[in-house]
N, C-alpha and C positions, 0 to 999 in steps of 0.2 A: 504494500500500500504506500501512496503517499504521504511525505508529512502532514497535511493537512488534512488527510483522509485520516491517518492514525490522532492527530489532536481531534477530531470531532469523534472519532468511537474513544476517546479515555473521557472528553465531558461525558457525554452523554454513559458511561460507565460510572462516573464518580458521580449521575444526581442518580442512577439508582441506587446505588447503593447509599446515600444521604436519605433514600424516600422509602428505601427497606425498614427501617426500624419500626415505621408507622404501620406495614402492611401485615407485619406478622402476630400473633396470637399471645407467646408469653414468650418468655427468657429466654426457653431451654434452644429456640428456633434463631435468636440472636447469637448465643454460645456457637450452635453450628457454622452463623456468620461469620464469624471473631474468627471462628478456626480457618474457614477455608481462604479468609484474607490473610491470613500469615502463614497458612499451604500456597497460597499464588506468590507469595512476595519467595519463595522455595522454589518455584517454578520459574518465575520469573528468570531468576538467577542462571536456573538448568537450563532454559531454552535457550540464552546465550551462549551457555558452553555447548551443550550437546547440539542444538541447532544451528547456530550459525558460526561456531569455530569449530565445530563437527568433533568434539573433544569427551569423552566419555566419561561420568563419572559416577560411579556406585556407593560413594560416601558420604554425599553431603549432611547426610540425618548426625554423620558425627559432627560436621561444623555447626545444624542446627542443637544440637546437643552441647557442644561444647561453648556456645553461646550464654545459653540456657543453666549451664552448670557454673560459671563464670560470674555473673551477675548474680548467681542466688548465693553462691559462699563468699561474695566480699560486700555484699549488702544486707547478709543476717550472721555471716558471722566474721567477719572483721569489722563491721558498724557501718561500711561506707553508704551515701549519699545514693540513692536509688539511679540518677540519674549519673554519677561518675563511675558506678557499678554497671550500668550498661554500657556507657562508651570504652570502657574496658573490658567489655565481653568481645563485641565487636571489635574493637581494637587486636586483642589477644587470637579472635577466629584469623582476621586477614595478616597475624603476625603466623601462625601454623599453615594458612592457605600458600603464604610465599614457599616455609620450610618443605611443604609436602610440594609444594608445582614444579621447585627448583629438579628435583633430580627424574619425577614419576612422570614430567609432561616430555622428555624425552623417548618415552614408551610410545605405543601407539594400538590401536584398535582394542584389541581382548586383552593386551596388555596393559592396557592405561587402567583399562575397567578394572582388571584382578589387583591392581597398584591400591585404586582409590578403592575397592571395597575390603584388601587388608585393614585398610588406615582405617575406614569406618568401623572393624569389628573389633580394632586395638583401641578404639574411642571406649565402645561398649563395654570393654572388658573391663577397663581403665573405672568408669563409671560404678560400674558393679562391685569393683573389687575394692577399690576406694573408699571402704566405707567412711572413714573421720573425716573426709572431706566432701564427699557425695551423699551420706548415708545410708551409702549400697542398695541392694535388691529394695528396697524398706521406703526407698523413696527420701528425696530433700523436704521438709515442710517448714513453715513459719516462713516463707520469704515474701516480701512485703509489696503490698499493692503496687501497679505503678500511678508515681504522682510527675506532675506537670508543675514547675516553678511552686514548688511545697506543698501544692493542692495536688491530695491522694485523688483516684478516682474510683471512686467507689460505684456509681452505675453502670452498669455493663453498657448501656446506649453511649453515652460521652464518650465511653475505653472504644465502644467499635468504630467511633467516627472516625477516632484520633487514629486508629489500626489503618482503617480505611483510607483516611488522607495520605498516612504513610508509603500504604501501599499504591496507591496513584503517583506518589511523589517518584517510587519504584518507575511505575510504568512510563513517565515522564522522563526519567534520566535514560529508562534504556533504547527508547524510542529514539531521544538523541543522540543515542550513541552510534544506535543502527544508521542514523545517516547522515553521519559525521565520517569519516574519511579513517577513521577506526571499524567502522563498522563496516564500508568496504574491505577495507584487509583483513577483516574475520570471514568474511564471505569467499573473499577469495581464499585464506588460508582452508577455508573446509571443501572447495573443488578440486584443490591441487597446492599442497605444502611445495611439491619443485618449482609448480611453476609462479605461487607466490615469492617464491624464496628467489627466483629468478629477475623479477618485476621490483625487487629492490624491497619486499614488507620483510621487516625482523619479524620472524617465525615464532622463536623463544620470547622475546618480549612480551608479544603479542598475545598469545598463548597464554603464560602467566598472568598476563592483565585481565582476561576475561576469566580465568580462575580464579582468582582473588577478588573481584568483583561479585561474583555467584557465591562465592566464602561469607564473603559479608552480607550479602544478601541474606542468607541462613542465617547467618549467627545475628545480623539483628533480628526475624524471626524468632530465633531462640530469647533471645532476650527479654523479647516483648509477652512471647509465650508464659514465661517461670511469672513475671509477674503478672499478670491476667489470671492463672490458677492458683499461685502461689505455693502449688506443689508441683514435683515432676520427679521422673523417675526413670529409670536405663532403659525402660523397656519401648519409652515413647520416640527414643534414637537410632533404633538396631537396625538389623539390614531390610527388616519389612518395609521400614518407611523410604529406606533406598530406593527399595523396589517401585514403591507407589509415589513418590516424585517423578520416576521415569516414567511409569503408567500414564501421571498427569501431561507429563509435556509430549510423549507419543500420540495419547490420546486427543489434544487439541491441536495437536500439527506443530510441527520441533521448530518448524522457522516460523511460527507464529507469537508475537507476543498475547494477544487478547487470547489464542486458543489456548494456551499454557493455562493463560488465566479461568478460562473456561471447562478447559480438563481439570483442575485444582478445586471448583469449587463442585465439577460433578462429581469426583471422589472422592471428596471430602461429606458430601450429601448421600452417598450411594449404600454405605453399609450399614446407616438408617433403615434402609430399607431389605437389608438381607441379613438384618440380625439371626435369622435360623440355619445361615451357611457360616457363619461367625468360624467353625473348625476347618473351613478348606479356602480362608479367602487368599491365600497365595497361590492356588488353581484356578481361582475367580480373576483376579489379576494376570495369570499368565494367558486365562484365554481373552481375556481384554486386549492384551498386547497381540494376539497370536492374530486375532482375527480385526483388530484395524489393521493390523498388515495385510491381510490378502483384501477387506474391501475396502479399507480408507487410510492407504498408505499416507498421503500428506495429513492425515489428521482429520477431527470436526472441522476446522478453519479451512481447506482445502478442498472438501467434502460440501461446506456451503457455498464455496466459492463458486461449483462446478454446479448447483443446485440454482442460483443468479444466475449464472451465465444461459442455463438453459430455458430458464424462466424467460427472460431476456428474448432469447430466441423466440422462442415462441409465443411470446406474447407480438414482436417484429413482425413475423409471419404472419399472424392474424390478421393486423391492421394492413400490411400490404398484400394479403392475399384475397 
């Protein structure tokens, strides 16, 4: 899409989701909200690496974790400031995002992937086994709401706006990123690494920058997450949730930002509705992936494109036939 076509689909994104809070029934339906805005700001992140620098990665639930675990132990128990406790979560994600991109983004394809899903299950384990600083299997508790210039937020409405705005702010940086002259060299580094590397784009840079960017995208997620529940626990980081970031950004079409966003928030709503497969949902996700590959390889995003275009068609046909 356009610049201007992507600026009019993020307003017209950010007043539904302003006009959402009014339309729904009770909390528990806003909760769902909350989540699947800081599942797209996940997505958001991955559609960059995996879709347009065509970079693979099976970890990120450890950056969103280790965000989340970051913020909750220097803001309940070292005392810090909620707010200088999450820019040091974030800060500390894109400080490990460099350490792991430096040697694992020299890998490539199944290699990249088996690099970043070690690192994710060394998060986990880390997590788990950590009890004095994580409180292991048992879960973190006591960590403290998030507040805004000393005002806590105690409404779940205020928290989802602010989640919401966040995540638009997301959608706005990476819109301009894509067509910004970086955003070229990520497109071309995902057609052809020789013959980008040929045309003069630093390949390594390049690479790294949209790693570390997708890093922090998670890890503020995570942040925003721990204090929105004020608990969390290993189990909400492991490689399930790996699996279903990838899910999301397949499922809305990997070079699509809004479809990311649209995959993120259908499965994040989805196993509301299949609480009595709850024992086999990593079969339920793998035939999700399995089978947008054979009928909607570009995604939802892709899928409606070609669904307008035909529309189009035929309605053209009509008036001039």
């Amino acid at each position: 899409m356009s610049y201007r076509k992507d600026m009019i689909w993020l307003a017209a994104f950010f007043g539904v989701l302003m006009l959402a809070p009014t339309l729904l029934p009770n909390n528990y339906y806003l909760t769902i909200l909350i989540l699947g805005c800081l599942h797209a700001m996940n997505a958001v992140g991955l559609c960059l690496l995996v879709g347009h620098a065509g970079q693979i990665s099976l970890g990120h639930a450890g950056f969103y974790g280790l965000g989340a675990y970051t913020t909750s132990y220097l803001s309940t128990t070292v005392g810090l400031s909620v707010g200088l406790s999450m820019l040091a979560g974030v800060g500390l994600t894109a400080i490990v995002a460099v350490l792991v991109g430096l040697p694992s983004l020299k890998l490539k394809g199944h290699y990249l992937a088996m690099a970043t899903l070690g690192f994710g299950i060394i998060l986990s384990i880390l997590f788990t086994e950590t009890v004095d600083i994580t409180g292991g299997p048992s879960g973190f508790v006591g960590i403290p709401r998030l507040s805004l210039f000393g005002w806590e937020l105690r409404k779940d409405v205020t928290l989802f706006r602010l989640v919401a705005v966040i995540l638009c702010l997301f959608v706005w940086l990476s819109f301009n990123l894509l067509h910004s002259r970086v955003g070229r060299a990520l497109r071309a580094l995902h057609t052809s690494e020789r013959a980008a590397e040929a045309m003069g784009v630093d390949i390594a840079n390049y690479k790294l920058l949209v790693f570390v960017l997708s890093a922090a995208f998670s890890g503020f997620a995570g942040v925003l997450y721990a204090h929105y529940l004020t608990f969390i626990a290993p189990s909400s980081f492991g490689f399930m949730f790996s699996v279903e970031l990838i899910v999301m950004v397949v499922l809305g079409g990997m070079i699509s930002v809004p479809g990311a966003i649209v995959g993120a928030f259908f499965i994040t709503v989805l196993p509301e509705f299949l609480r009595a497969f709850e024992n086999i949902e990593v079969l339920l996700f793998g035939a999700i992936l399995v089978l947008c590959m054979m009928f909607l390889p570009d995604g939802m995003a892709g899928g409606w494109n070609r669904l307008w275009a035909w529309g189009k068609a035929r309605l053209s046909g009509a008036v001039h036939g």
